[in-house]
N, CA, C and O atoms as a GROMACS GRO file, in nm:
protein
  332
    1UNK      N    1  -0.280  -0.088   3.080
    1UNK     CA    2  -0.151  -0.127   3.030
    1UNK      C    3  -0.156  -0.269   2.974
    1UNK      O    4  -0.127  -0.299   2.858
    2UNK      N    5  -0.188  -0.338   3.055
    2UNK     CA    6  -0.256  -0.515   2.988
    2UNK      C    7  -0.319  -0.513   2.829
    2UNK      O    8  -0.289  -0.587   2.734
    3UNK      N    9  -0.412  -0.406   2.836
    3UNK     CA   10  -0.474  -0.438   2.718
    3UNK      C   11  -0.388  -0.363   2.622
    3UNK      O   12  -0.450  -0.340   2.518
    4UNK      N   13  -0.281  -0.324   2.623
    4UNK     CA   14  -0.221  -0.264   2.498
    4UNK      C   15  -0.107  -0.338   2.502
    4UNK      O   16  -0.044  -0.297   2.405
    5UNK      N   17  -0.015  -0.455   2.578
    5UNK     CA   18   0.088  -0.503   2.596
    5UNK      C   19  -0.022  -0.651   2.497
    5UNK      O   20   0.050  -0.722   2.426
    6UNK      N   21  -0.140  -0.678   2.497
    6UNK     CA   22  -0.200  -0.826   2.435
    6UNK      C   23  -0.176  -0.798   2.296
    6UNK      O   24  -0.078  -0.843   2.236
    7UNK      N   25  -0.278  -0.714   2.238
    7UNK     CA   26  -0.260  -0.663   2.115
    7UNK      C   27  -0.065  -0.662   2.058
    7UNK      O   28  -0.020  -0.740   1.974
    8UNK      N   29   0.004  -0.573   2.120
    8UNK     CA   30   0.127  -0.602   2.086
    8UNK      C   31   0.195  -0.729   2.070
    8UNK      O   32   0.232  -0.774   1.961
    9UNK      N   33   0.210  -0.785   2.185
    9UNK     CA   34   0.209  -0.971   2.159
    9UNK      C   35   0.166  -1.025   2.066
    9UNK      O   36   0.239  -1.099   2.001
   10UNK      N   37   0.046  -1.008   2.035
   10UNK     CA   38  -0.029  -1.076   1.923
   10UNK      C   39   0.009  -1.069   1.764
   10UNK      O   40   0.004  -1.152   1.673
   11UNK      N   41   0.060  -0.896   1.774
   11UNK     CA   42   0.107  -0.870   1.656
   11UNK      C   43   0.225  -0.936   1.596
   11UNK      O   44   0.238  -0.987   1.485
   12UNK      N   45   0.352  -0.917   1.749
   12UNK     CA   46   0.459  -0.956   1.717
   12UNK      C   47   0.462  -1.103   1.665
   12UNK      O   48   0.516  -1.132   1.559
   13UNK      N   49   0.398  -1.199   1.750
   13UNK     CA   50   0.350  -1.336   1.732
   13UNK      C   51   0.385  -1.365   1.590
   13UNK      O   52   0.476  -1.431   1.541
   14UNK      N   53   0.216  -1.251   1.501
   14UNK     CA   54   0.169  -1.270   1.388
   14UNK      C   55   0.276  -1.256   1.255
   14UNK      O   56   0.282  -1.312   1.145
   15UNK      N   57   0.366  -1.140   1.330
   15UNK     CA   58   0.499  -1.107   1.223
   15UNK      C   59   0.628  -1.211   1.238
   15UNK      O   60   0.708  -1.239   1.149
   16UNK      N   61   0.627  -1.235   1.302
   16UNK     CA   62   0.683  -1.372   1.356
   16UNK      C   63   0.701  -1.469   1.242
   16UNK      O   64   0.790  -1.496   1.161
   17UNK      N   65   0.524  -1.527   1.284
   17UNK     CA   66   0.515  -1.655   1.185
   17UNK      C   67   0.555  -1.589   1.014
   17UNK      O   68   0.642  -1.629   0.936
   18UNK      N   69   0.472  -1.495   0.998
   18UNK     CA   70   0.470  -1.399   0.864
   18UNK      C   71   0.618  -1.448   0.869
   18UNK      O   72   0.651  -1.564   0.896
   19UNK      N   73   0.688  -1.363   0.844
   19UNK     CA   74   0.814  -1.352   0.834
   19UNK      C   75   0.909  -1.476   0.837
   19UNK      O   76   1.016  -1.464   0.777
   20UNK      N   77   0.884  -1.589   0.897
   20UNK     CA   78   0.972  -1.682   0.870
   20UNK      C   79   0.858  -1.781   0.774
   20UNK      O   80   0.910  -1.883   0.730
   21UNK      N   81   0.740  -1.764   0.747
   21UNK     CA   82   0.741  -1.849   0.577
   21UNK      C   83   0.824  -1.850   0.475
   21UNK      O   84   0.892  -1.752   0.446
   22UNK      N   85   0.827  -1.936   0.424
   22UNK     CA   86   0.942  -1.952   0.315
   22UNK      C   87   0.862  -2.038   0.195
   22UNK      O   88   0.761  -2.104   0.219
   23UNK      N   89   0.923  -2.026   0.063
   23UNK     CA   90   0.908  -2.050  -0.012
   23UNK      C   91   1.001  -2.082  -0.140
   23UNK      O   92   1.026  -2.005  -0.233
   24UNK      N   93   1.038  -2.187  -0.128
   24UNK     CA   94   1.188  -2.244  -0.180
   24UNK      C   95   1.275  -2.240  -0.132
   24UNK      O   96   1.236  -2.251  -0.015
   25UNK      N   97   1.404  -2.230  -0.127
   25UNK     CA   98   1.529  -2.201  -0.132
   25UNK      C   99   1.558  -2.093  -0.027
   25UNK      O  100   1.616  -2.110   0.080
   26UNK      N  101   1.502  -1.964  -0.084
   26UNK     CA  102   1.522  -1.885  -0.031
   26UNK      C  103   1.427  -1.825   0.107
   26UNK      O  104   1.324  -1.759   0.120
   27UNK      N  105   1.530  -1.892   0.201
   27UNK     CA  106   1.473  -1.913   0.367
   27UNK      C  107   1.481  -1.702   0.442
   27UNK      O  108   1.580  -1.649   0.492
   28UNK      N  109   1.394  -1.661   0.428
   28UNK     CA  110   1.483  -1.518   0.500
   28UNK      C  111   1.430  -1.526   0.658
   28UNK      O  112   1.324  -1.589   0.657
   29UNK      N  113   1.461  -1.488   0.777
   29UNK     CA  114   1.446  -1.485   0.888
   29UNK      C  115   1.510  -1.370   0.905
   29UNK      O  116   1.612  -1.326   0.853
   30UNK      N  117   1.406  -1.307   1.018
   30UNK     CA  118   1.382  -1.192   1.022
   30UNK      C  119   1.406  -1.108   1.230
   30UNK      O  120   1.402  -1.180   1.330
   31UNK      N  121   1.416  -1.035   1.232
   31UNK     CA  122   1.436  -0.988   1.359
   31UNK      C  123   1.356  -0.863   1.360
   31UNK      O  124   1.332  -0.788   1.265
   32UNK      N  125   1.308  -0.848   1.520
   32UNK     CA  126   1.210  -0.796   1.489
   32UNK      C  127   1.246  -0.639   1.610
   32UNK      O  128   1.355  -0.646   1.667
   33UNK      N  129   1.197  -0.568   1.627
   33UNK     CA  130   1.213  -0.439   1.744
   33UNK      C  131   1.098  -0.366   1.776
   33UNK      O  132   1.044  -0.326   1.674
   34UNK      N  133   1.031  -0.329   1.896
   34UNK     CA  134   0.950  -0.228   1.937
   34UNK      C  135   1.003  -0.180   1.993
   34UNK      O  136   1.088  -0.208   2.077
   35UNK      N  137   0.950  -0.064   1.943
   35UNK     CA  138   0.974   0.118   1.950
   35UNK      C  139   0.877   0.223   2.033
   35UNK      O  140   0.812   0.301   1.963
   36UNK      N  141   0.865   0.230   2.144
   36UNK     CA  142   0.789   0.326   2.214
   36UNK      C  143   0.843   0.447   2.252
   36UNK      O  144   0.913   0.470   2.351
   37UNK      N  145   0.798   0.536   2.149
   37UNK     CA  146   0.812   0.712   2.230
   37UNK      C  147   0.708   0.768   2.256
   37UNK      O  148   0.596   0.755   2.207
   38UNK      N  149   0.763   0.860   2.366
   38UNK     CA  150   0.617   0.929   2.465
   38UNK      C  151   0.669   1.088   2.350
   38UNK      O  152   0.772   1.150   2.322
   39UNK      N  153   0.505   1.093   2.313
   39UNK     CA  154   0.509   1.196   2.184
   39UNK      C  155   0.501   1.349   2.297
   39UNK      O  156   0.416   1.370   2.383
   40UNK      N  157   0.625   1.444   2.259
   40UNK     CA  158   0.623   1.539   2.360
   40UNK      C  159   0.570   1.700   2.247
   40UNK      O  160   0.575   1.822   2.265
   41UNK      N  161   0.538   1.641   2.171
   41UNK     CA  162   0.512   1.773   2.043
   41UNK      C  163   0.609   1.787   1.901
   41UNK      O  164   0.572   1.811   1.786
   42UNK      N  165   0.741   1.765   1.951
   42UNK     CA  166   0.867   1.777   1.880
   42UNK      C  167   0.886   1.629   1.805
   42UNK      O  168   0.922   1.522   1.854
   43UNK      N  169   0.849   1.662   1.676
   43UNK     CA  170   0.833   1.530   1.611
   43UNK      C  171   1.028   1.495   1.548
   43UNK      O  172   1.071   1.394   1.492
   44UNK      N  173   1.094   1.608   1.582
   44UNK     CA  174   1.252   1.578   1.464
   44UNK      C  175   1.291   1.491   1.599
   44UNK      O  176   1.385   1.444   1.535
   45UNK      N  177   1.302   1.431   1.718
   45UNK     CA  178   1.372   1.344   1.753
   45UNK      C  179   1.300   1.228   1.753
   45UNK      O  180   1.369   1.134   1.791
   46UNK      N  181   1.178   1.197   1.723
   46UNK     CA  182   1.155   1.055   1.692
   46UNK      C  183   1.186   1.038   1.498
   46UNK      O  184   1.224   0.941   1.433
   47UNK      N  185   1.160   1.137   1.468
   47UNK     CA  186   1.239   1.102   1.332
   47UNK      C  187   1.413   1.109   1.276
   47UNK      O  188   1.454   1.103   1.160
   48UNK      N  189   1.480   1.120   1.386
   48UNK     CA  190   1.605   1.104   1.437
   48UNK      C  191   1.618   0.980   1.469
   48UNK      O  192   1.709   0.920   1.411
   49UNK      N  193   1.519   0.890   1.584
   49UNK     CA  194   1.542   0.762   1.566
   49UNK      C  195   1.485   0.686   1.457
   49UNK      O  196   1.556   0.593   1.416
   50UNK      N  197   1.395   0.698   1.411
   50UNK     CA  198   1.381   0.608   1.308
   50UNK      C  199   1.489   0.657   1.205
   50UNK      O  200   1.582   0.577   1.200
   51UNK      N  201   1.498   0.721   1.154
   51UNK     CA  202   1.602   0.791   1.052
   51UNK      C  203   1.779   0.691   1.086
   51UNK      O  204   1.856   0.624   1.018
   52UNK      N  205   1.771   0.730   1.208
   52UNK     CA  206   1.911   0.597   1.269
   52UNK      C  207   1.873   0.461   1.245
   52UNK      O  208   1.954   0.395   1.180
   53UNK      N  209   1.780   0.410   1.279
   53UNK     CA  210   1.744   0.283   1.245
   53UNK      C  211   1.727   0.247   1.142
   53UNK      O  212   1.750   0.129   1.113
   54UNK      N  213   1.688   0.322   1.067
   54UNK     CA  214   1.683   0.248   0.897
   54UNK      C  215   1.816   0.240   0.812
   54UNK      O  216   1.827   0.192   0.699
   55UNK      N  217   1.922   0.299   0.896
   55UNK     CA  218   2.041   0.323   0.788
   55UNK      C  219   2.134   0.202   0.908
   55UNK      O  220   2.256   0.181   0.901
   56UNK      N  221   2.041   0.138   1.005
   56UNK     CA  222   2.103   0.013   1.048
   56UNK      C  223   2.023  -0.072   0.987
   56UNK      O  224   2.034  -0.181   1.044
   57UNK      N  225   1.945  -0.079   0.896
   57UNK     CA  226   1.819  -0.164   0.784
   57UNK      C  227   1.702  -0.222   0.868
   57UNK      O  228   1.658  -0.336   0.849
   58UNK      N  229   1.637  -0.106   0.993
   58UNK     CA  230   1.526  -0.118   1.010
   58UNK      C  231   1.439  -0.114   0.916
   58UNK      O  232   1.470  -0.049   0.816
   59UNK      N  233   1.307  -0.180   0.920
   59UNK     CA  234   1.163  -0.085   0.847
   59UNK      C  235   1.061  -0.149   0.934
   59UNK      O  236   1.045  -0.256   0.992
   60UNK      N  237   0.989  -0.020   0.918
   60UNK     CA  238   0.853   0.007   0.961
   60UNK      C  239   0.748  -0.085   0.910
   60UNK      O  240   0.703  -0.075   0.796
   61UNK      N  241   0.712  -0.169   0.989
   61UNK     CA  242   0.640  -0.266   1.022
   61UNK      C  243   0.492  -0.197   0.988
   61UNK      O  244   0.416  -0.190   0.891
   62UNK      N  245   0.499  -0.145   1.144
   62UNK     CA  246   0.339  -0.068   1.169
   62UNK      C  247   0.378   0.015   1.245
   62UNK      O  248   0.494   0.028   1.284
   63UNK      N  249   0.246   0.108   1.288
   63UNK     CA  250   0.257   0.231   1.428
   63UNK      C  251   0.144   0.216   1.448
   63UNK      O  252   0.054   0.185   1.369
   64UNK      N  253   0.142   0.246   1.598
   64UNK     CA  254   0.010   0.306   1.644
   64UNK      C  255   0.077   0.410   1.751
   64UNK      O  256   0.188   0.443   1.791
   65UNK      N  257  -0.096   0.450   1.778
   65UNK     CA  258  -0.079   0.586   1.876
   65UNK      C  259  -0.171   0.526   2.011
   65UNK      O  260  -0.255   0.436   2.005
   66UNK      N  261  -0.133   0.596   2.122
   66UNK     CA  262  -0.208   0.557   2.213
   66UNK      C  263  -0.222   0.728   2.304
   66UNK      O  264  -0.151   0.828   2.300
   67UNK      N  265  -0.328   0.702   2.369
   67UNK     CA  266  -0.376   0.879   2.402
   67UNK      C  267  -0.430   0.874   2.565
   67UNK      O  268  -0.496   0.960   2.625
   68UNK      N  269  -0.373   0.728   2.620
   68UNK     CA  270  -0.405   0.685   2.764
   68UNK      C  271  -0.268   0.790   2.837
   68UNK      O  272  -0.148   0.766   2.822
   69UNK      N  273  -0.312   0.876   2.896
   69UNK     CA  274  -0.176   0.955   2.960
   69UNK      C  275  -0.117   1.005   2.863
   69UNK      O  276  -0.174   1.036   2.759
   70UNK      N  277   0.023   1.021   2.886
   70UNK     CA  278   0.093   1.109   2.767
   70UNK      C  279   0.080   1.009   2.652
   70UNK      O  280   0.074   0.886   2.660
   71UNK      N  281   0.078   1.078   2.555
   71UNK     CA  282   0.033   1.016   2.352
   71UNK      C  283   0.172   0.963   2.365
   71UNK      O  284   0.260   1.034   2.414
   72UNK      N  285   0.201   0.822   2.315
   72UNK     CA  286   0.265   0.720   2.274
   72UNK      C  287   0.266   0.695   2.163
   72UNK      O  288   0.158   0.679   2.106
   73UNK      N  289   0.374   0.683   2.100
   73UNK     CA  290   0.401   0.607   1.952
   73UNK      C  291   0.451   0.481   1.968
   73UNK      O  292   0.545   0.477   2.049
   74UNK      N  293   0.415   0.358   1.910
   74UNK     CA  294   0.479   0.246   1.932
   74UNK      C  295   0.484   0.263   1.778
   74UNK      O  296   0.398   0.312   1.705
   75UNK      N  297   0.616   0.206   1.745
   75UNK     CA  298   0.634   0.143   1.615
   75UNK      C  299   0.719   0.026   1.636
   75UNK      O  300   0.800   0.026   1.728
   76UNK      N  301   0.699  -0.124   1.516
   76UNK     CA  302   0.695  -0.218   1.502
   76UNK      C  303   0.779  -0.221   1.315
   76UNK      O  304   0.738  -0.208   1.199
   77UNK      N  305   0.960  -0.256   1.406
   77UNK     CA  306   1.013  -0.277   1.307
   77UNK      C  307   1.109  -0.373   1.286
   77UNK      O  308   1.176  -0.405   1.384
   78UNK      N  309   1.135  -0.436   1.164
   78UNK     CA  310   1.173  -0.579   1.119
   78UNK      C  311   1.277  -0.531   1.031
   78UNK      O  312   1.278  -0.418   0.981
   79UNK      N  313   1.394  -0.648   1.010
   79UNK     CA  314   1.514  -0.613   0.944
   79UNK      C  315   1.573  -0.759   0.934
   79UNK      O  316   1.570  -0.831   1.033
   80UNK      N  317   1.625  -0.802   0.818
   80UNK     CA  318   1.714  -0.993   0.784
   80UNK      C  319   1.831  -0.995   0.908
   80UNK      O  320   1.928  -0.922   0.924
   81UNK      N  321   1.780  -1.110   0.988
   81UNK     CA  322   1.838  -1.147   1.083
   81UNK      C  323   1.979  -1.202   0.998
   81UNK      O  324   1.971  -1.302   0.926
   82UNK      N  325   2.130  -1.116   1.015
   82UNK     CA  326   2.189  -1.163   1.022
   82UNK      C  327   2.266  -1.264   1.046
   82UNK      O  328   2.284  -1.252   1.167
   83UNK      N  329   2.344  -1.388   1.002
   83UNK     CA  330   2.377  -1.479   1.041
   83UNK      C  331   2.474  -1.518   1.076
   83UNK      O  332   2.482  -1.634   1.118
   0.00000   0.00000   0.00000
């Protein structure tokens, strides 16, 4: 569990900094969400949540899969931090 909670950290970290560079004027800051579903075969309710989340102006960052115990989807998604 450690070694898949580092990697995640690291990422978020990395999207982090990513995401609040700026370049002129236009400052965007960003908010960020992980997404873990335990994959049970039936793929229409994780595409039910993402499908909800994007029409709240999620997007898909990244995914991975993990196959330690039941198969896991993590997805890694970012959207303009409201102000």
């Amino acid at each position: 569990m450690k070694k898949q909670i580092i990697p995640l950290l690291a990422c978020a970290a990395a999207l982090v900094f990513t995401g609040c560079a700026s370049t002129g004027e236009h400052h965007v800051v960003w908010e960020y969400k992980i997404l873990q579903i335990v994959q049970t075969g039936d793929v229409s309710d994780s595409e039910k949540q993402l499908n909800a989340l994007a029409k709240d102006g999620w997007v898909l960052v990244s995914e991975s899969t993990s196959e330690q115990g039941m198969p896991r989807l993590t997805f890694v998604l970012k959207r303009h931090l409201k102000p």
